[in-house]
N, C-alpha and C positions, 0 to 999 in steps of 0.2 A: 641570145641569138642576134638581137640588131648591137651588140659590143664586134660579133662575129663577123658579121654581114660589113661591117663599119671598118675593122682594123685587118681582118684577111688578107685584104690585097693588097696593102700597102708594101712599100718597099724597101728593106733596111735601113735605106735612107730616108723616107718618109716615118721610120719610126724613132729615128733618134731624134724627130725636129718634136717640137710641142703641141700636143694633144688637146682640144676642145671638149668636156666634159660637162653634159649637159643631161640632167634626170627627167625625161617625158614628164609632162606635169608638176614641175616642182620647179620655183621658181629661184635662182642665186648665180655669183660671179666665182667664177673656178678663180680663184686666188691661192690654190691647193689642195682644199679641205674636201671638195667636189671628188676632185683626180686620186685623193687617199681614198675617200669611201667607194669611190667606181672602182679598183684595183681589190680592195675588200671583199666587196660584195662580188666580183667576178671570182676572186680566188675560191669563194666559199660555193659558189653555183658549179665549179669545175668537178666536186664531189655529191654532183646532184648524182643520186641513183638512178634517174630518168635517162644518163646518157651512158651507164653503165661503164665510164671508162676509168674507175678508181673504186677499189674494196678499202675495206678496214683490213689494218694487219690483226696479229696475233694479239696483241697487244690492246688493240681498241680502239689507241687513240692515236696513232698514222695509217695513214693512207698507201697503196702500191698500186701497180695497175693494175686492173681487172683483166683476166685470162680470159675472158667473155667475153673483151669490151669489142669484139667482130661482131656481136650481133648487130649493131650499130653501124649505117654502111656506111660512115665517114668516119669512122673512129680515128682513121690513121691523119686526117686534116683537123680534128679535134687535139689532137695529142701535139701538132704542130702547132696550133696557135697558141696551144698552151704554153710551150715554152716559150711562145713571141711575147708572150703577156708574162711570163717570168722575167724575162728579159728586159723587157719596157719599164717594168716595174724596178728591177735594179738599178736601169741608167736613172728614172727618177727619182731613184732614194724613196721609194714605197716599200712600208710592210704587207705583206699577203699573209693571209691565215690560211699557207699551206702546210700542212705535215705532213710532210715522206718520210718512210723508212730512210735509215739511211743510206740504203746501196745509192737511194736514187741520186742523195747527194754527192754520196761521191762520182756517181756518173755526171755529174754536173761540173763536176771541179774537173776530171779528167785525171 
């Protein structure tokens, strides 16, 4: 939620410039390794079941979005930042530990 509350508002332009990554309590210089595991550890919190906005496929081991995920009343501004944080993560040259089906991919690709 405070990755949320922190990169939300920003503005495409404010996202393509370079990010300050800093763990509450944990002391170290983002020289990259910071901005890898913040990118990490968000991709994996994105399949918390708490925000109900991503199922297991068939499969087991990718993810789709959850046909639910309205229970949630921001699901639709969740789902948005997610791809700002897919995004971000691109321009950086970050890996995420996401796994989509692939429709998703190819709706990415267009």
């Amino acid at each position: 939620m405070d990755s949320y509350s922190q990169l939300n508002h920003l503005t495409p332009k404010e996202l393509k410039g370079k990010i300050k990554v800093d763990f509450a309590g944990e002391r170290g210089m983002d020289v990259g390794g910071l901005t890898r595991d913040f990118f990490i550890e968000l991709s994996k919190e994105m399949f918390n079941p708490n925000y109900s906005l991503f199922t297991k496929s068939a499969n087991g081991s990718t993810y789709m979005p959850n046909q639910k995920s309205y229970v949630h009343p921001d699901h639709i501004r969740f789902f948005k930042f997610i791809g700002r944080v897919i995004g971000k993560a691109l321009f950086e040259g970050c890996l995420l530990e996401c796994y989509f089906v692939k429709s998703i991919y190819k709706m990415l690709i267009g």
